[in-house]
MDTraj code that builds the backbone (N, CA, C; nanometers):
import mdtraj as md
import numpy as np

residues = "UNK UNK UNK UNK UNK UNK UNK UNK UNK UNK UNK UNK UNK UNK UNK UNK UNK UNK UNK UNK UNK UNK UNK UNK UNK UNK UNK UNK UNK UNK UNK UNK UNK UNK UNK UNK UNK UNK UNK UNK UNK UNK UNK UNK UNK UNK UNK UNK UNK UNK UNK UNK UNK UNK UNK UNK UNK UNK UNK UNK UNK UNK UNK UNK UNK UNK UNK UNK UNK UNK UNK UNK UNK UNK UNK UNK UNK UNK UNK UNK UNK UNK UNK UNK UNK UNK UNK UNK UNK UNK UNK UNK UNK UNK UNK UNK UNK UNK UNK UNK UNK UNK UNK UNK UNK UNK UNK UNK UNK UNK UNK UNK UNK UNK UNK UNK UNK UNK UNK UNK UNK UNK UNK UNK UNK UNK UNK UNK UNK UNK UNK UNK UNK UNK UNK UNK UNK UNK UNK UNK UNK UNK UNK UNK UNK UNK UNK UNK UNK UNK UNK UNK UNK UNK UNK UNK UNK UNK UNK UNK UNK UNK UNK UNK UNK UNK UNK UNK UNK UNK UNK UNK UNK".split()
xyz = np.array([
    [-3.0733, 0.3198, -0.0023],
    [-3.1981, 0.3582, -0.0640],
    [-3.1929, 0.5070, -0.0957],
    [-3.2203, 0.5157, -0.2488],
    [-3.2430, 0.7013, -0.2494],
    [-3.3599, 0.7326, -0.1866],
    [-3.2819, 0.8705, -0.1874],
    [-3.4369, 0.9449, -0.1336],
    [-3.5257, 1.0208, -0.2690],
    [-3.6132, 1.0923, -0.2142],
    [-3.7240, 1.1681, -0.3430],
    [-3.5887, 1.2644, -0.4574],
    [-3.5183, 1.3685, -0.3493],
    [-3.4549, 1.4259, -0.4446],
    [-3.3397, 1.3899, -0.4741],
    [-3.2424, 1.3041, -0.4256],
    [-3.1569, 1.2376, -0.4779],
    [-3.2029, 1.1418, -0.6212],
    [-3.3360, 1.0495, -0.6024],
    [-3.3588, 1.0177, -0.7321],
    [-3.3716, 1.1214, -0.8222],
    [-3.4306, 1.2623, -0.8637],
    [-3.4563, 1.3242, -0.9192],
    [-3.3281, 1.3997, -0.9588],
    [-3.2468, 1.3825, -0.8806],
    [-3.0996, 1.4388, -0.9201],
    [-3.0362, 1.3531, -1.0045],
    [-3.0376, 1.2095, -0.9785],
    [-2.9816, 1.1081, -1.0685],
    [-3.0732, 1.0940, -1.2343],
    [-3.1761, 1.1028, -1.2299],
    [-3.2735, 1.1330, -1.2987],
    [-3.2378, 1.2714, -1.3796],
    [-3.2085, 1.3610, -1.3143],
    [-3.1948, 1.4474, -1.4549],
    [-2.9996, 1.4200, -1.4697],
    [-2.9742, 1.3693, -1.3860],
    [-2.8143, 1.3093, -1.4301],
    [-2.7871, 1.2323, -1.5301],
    [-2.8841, 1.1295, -1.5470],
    [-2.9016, 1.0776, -1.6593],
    [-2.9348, 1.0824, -1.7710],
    [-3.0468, 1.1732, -1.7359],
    [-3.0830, 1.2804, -1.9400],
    [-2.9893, 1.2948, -1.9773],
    [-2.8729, 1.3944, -1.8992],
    [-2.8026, 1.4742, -1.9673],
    [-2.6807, 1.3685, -2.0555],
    [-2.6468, 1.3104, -1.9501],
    [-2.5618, 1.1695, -2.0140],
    [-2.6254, 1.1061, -2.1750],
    [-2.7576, 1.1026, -2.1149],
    [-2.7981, 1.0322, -2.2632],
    [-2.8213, 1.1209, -2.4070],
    [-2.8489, 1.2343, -2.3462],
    [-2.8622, 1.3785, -2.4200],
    [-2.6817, 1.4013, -2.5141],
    [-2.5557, 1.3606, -2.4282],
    [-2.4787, 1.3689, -2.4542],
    [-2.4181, 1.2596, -2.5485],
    [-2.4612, 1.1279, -2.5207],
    [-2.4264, 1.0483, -2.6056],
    [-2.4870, 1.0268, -2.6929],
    [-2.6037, 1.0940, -2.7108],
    [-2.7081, 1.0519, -2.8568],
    [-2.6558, 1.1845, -2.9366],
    [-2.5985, 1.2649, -2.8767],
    [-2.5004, 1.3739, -2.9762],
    [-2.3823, 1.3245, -3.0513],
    [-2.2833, 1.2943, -2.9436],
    [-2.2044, 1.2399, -3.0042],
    [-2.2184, 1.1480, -3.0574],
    [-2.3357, 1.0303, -3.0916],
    [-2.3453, 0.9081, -3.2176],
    [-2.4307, 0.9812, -3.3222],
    [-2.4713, 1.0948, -3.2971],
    [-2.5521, 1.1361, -3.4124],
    [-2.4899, 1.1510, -3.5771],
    [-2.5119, 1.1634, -3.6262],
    [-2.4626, 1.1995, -3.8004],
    [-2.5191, 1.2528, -3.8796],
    [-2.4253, 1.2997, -3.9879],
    [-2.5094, 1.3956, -4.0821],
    [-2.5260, 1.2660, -4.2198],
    [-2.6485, 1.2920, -4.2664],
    [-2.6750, 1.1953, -4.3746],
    [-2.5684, 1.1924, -4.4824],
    [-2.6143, 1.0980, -4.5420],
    [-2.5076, 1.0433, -4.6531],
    [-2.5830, 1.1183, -4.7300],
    [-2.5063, 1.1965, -4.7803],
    [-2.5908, 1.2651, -4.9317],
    [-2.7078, 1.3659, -4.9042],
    [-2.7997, 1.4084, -5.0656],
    [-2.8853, 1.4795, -4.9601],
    [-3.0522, 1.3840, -4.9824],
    [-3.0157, 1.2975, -5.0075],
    [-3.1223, 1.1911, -4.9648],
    [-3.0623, 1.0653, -4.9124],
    [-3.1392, 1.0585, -4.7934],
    [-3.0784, 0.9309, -4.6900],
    [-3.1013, 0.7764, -4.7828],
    [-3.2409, 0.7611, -4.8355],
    [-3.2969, 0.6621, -4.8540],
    [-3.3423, 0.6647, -5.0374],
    [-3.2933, 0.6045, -5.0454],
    [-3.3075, 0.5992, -5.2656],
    [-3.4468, 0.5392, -5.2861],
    [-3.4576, 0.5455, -5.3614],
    [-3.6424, 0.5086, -5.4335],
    [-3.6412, 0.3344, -5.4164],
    [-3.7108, 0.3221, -5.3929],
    [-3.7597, 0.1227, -5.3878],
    [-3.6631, 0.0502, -5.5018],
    [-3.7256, 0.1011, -5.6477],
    [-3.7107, 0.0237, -5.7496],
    [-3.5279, 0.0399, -5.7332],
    [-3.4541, 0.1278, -5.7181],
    [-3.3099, 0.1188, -5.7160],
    [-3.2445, 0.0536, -5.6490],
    [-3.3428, 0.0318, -5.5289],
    [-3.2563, -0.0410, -5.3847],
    [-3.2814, -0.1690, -5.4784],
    [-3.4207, -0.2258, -5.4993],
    [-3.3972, -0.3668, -5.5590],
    [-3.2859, -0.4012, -5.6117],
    [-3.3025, -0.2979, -5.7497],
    [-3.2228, -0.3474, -5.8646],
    [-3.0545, -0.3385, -5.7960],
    [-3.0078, -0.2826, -5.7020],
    [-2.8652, -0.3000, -5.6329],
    [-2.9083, -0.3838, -5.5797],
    [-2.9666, -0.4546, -5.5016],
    [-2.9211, -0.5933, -5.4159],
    [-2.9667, -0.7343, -5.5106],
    [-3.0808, -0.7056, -5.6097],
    [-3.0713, -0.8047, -5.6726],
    [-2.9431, -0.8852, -5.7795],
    [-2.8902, -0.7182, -5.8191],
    [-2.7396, -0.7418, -5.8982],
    [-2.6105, -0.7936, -5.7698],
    [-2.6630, -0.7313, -5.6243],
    [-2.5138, -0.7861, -5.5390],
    [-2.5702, -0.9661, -5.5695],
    [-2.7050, -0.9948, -5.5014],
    [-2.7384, -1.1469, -5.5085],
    [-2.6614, -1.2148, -5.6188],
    [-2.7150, -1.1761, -5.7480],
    [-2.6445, -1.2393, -5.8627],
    [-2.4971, -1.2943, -5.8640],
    [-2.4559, -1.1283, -5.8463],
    [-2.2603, -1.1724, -5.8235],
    [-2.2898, -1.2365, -5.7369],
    [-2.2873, -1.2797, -5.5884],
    [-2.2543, -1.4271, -5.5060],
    [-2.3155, -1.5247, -5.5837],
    [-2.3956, -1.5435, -5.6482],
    [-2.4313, -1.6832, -5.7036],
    [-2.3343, -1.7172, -5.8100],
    [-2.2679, -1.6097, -5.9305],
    [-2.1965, -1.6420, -5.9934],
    [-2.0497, -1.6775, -5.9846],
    [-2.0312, -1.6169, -5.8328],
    [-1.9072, -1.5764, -5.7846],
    [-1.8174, -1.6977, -5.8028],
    [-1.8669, -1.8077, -5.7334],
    [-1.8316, -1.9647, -5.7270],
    [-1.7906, -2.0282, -5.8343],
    [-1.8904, -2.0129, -5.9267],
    [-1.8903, -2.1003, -6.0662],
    [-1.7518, -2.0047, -6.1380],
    [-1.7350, -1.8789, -6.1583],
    [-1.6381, -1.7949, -6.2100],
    [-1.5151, -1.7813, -6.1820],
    [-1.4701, -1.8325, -6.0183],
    [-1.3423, -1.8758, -5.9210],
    [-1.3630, -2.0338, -5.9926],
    [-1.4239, -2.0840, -5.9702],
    [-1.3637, -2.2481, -6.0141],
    [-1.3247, -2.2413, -6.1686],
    [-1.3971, -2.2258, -6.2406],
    [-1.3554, -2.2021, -6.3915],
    [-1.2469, -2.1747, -6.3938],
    [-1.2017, -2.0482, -6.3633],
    [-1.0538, -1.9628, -6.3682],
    [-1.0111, -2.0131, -6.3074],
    [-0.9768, -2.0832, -6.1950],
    [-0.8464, -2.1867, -6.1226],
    [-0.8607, -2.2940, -6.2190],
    [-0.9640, -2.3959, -6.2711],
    [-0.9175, -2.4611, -6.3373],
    [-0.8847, -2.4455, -6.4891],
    [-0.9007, -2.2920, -6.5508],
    [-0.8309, -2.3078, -6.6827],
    [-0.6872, -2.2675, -6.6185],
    [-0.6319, -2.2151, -6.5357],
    [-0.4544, -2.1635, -6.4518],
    [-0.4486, -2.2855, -6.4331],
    [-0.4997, -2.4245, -6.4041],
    [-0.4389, -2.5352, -6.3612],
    [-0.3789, -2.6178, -6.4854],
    [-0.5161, -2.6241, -6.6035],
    [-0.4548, -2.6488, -6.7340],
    [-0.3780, -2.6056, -6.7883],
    [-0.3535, -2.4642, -6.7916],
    [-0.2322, -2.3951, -6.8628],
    [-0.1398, -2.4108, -6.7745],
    [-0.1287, -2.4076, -6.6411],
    [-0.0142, -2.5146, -6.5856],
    [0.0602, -2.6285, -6.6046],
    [-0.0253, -2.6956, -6.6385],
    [-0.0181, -2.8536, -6.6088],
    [-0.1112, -2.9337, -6.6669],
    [-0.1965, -2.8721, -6.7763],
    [-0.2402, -3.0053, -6.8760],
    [-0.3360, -3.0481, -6.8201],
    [-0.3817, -3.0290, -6.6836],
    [-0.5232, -3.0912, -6.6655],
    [-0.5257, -3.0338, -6.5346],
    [-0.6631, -3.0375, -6.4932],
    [-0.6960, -2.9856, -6.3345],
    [-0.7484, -3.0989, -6.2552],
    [-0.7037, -3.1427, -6.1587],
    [-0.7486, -3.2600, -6.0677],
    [-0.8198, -3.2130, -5.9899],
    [-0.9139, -3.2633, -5.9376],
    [-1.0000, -3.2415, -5.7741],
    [-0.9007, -3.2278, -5.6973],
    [-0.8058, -3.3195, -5.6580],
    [-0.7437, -3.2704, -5.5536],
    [-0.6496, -3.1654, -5.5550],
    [-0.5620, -3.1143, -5.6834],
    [-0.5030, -2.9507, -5.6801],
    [-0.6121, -2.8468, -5.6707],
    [-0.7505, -2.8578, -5.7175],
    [-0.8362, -2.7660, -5.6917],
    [-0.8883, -2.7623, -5.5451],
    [-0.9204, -2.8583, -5.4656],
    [-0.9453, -2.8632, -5.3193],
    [-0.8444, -2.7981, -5.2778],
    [-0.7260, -2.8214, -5.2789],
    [-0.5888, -2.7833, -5.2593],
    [-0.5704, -2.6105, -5.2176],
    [-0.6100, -2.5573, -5.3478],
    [-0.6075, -2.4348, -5.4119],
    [-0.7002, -2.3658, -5.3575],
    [-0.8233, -2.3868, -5.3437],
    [-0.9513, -2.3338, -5.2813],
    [-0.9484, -2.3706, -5.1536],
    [-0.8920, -2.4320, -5.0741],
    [-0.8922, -2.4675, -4.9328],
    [-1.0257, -2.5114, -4.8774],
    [-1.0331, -2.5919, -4.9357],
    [-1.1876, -2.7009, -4.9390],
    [-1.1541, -2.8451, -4.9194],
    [-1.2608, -2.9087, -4.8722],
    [-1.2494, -3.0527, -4.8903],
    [-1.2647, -3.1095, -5.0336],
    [-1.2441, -3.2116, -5.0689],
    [-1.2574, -3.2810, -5.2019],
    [-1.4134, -3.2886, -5.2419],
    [-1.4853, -3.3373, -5.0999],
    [-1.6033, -3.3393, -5.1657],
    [-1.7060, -3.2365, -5.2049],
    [-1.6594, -3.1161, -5.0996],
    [-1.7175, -2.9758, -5.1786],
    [-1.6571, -2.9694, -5.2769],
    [-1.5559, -2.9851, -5.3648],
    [-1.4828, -2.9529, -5.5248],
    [-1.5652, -3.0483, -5.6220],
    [-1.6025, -3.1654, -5.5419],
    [-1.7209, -3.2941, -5.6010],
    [-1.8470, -3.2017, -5.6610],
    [-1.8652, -3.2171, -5.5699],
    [-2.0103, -3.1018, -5.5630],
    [-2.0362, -3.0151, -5.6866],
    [-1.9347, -2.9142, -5.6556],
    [-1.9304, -2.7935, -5.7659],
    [-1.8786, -2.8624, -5.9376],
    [-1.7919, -2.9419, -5.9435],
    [-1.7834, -3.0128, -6.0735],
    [-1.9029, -3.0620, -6.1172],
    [-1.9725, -3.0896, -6.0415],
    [-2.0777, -3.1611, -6.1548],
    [-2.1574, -3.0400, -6.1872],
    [-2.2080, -2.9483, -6.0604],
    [-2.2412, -2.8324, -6.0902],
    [-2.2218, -2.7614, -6.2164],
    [-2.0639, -2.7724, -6.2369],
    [-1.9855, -2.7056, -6.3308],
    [-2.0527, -2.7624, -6.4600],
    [-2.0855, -2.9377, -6.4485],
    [-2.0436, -3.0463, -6.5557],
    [-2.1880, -3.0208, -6.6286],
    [-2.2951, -2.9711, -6.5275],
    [-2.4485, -2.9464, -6.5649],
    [-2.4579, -2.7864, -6.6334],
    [-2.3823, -2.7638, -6.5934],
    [-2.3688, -2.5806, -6.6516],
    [-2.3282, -2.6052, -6.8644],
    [-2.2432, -2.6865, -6.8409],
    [-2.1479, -2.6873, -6.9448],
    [-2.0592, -2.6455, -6.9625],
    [-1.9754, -2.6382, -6.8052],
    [-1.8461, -2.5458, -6.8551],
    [-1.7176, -2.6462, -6.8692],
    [-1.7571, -2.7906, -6.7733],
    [-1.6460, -2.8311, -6.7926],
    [-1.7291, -3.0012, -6.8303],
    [-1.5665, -3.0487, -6.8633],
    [-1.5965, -3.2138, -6.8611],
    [-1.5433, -3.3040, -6.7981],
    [-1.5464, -3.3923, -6.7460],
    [-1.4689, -3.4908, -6.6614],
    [-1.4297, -3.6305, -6.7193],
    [-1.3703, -3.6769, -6.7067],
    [-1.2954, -3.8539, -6.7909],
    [-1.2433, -3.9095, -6.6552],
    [-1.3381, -4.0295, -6.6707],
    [-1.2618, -4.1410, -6.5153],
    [-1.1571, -4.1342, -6.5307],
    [-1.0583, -4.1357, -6.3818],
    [-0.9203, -4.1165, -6.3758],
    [-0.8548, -4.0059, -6.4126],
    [-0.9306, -3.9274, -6.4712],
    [-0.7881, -3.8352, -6.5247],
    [-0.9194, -3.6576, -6.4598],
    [-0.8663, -3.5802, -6.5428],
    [-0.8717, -3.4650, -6.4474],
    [-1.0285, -3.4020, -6.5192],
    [-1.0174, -3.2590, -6.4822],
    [-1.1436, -3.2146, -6.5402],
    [-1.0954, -3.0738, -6.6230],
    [-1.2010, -3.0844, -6.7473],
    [-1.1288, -2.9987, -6.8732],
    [-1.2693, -2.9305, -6.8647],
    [-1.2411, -2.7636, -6.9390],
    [-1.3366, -2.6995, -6.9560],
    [-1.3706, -2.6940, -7.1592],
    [-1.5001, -2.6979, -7.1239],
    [-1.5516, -2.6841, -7.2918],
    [-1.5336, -2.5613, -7.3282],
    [-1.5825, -2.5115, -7.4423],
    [-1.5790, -2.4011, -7.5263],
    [-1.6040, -2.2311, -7.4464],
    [-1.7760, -2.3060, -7.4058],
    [-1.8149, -2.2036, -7.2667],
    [-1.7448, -2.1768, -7.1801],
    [-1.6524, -2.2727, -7.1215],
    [-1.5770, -2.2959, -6.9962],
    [-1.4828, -2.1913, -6.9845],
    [-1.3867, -2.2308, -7.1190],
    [-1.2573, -2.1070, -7.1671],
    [-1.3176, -2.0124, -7.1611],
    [-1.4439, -1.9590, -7.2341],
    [-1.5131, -1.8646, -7.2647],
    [-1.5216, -1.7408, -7.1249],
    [-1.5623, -1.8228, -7.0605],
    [-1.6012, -1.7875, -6.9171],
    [-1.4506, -1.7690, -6.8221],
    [-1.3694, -1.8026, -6.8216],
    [-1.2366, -1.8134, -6.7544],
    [-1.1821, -1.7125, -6.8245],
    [-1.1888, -1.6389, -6.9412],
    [-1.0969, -1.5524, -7.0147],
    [-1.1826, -1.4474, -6.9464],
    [-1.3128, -1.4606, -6.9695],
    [-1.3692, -1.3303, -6.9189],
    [-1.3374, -1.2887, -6.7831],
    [-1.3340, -1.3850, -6.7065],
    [-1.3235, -1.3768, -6.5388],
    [-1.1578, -1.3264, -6.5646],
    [-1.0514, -1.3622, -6.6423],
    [-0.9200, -1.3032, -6.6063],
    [-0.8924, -1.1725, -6.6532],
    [-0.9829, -1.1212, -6.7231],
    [-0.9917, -0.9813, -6.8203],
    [-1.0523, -0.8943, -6.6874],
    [-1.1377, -1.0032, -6.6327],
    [-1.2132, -0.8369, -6.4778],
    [-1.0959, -0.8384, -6.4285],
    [-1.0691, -0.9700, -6.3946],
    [-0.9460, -0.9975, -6.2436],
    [-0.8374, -0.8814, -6.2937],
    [-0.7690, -0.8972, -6.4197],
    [-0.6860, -0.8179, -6.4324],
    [-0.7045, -0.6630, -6.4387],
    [-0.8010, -0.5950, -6.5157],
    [-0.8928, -0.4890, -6.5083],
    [-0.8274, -0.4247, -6.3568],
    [-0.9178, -0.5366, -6.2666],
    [-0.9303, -0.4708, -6.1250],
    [-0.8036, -0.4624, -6.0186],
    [-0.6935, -0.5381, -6.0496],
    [-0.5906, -0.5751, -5.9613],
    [-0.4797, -0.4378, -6.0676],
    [-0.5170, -0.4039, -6.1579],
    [-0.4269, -0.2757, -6.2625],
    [-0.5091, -0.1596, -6.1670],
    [-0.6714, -0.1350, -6.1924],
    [-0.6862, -0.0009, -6.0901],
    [-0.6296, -0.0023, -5.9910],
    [-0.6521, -0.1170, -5.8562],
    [-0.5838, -0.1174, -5.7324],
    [-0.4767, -0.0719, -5.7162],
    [-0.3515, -0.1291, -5.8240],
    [-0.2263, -0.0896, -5.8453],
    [-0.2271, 0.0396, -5.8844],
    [-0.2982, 0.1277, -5.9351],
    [-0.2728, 0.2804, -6.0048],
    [-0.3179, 0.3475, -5.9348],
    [-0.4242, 0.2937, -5.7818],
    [-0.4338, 0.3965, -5.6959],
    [-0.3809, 0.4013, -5.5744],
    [-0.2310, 0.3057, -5.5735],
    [-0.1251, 0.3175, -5.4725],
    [-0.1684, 0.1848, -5.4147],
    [-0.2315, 0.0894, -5.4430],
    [-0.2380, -0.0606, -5.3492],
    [-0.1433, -0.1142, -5.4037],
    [-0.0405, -0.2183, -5.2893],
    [0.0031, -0.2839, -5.2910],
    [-0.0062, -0.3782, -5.3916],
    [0.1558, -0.4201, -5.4198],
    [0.0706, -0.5291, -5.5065],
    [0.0178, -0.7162, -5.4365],
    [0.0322, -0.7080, -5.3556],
    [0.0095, -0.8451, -5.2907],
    [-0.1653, -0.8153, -5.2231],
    [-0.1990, -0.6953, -5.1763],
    [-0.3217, -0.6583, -5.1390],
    [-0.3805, -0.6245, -5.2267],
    [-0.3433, -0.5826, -5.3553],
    [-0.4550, -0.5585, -5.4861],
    [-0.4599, -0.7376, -5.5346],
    [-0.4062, -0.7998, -5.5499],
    [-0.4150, -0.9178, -5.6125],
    [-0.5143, -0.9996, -5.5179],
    [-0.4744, -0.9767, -5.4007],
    [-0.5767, -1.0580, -5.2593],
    [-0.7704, -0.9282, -5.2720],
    [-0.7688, -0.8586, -5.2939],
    [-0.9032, -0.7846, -5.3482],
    [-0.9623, -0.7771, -5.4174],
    [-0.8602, -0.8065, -5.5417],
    [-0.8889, -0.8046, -5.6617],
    [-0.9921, -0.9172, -5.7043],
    [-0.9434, -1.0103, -5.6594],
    [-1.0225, -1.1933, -5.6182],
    [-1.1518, -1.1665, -5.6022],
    [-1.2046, -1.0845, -5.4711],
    [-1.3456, -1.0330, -5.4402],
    [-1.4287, -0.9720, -5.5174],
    [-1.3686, -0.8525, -5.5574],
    [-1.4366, -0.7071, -5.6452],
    [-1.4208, -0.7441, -5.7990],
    [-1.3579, -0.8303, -5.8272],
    [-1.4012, -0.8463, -5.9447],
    [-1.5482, -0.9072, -6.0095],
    [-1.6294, -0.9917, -5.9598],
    [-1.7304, -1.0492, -5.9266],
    [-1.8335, -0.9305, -5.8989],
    [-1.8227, -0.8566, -5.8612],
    [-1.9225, -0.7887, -5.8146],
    [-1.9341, -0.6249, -5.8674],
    [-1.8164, -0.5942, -5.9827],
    [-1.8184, -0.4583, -6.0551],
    [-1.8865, -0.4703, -6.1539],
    [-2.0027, -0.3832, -6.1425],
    [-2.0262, -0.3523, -6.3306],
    [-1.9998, -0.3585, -6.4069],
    [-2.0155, -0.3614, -6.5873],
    [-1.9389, -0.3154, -6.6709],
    [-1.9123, -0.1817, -6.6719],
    [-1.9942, -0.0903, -6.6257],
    [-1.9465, 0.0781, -6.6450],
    [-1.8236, 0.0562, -6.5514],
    [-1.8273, 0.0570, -6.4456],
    [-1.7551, 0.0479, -6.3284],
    [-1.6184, -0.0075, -6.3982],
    [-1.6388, -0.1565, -6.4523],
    [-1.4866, -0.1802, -6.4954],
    [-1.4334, -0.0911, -6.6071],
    [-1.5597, -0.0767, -6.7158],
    [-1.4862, 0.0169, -6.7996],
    [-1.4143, 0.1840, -6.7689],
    [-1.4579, 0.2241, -6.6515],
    [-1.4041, 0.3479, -6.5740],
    [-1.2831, 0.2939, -6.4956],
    [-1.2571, 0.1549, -6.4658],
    [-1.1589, 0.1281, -6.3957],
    [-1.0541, 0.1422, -6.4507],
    [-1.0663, 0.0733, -6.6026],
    [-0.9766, 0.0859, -6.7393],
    [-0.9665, 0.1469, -6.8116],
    [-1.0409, 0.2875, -6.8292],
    [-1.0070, 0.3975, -6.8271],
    [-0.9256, 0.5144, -6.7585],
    [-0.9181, 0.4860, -6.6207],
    [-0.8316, 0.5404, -6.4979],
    [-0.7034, 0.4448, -6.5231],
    [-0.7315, 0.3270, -6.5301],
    [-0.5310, 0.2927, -6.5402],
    [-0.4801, 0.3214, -6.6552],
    [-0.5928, 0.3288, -6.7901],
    [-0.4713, 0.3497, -6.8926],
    [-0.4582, 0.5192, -6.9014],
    [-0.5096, 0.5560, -6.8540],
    [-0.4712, 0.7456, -6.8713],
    [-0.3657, 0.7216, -6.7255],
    [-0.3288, 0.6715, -6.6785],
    [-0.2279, 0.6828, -6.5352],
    [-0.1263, 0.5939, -6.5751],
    [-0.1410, 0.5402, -6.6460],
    [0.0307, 0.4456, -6.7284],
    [0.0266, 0.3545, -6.6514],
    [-0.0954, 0.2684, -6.6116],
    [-0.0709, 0.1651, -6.5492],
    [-0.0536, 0.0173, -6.6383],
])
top = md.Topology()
chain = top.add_chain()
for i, resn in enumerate(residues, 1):
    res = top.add_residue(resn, chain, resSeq=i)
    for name in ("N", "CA", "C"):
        top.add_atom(name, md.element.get_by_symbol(name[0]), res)
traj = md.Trajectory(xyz[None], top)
């Protein structure tokens, strides 16, 4: 059991401890405003929201126009395959796809993209490439720019990409 001044010794033993560690986690702000105006924060998380919703539909497209220019047609099961999914999540998203209008399906045989479809798959390989050329021109790997590239493409601006492709072609990338 403490006594009166032994607690009071542990007691200011402990300020100082906490005095010491709320120093060392302290930080100096990001910038010289911590917190941006309302309407900006929206408009950034409503544009991150967007990219994840599009993210999906823009990866399936582009694996299945690389499967056609492979191989003439894209099956559910090389796309499950490819995406490391079950068949019936690849189910799912095809019809998804099939209600969008990007692609079409024929019993037995595979699934083809319409006009939109290509449309949409050229665009998605123009970021992809865009972004996996900066990675490469600012010293990434090339097996880790191609594995990032996958992510950040989805989710860059157009300014952003057009500064990306501006930085690789003035760097001879």
């Amino acid at each position: 059991m403490l006594l009166g001044c032994e607690i009071v010794a542990w007691w200011k033993e402990s300020a100082v401890v906490s005095r010491k560690m709320k120093s060392q986690h302290s930080r100096e702000p990001f910038g010289s405003d911590t917190l941006i105006d309302p309407q900006t924060h929206v408009e950034s998380f409503r544009q991150a929201r967007e990219a994840r919703r599009s993210e999906l539909v823009e990866d399936y497209v582009e694996l299945i126009a690389d499967l056609i220019d492979d191989g003439g047609e894209a099956r559910k099961v090389d796309i499950a395959a490819r995406l490391g999914v079950a068949q019936p999540t690849v189910a799912k998203m095809i019809n998804r796809l099939e209600d969008g209008g990007y692609i079409s399906q024929k019993p037995y045989r595979g699934v083809f993209l319409t006009d939109a479809g290509w449309e949409l798959a050229e665009e998605c390989r123009q970021r992809h490439q865009i972004v996996e050329a900066f990675l490469r021109a600012i010293g990434v790997s090339e097996a880790t720019a191609r594995r990032d590239s996958e992510g950040i493409e989805h989710h860059v601006s157009t300014e952003t990409l057009e500064a990306f492709e501006r930085f690789t072609e003035r760097n001879g990338q």
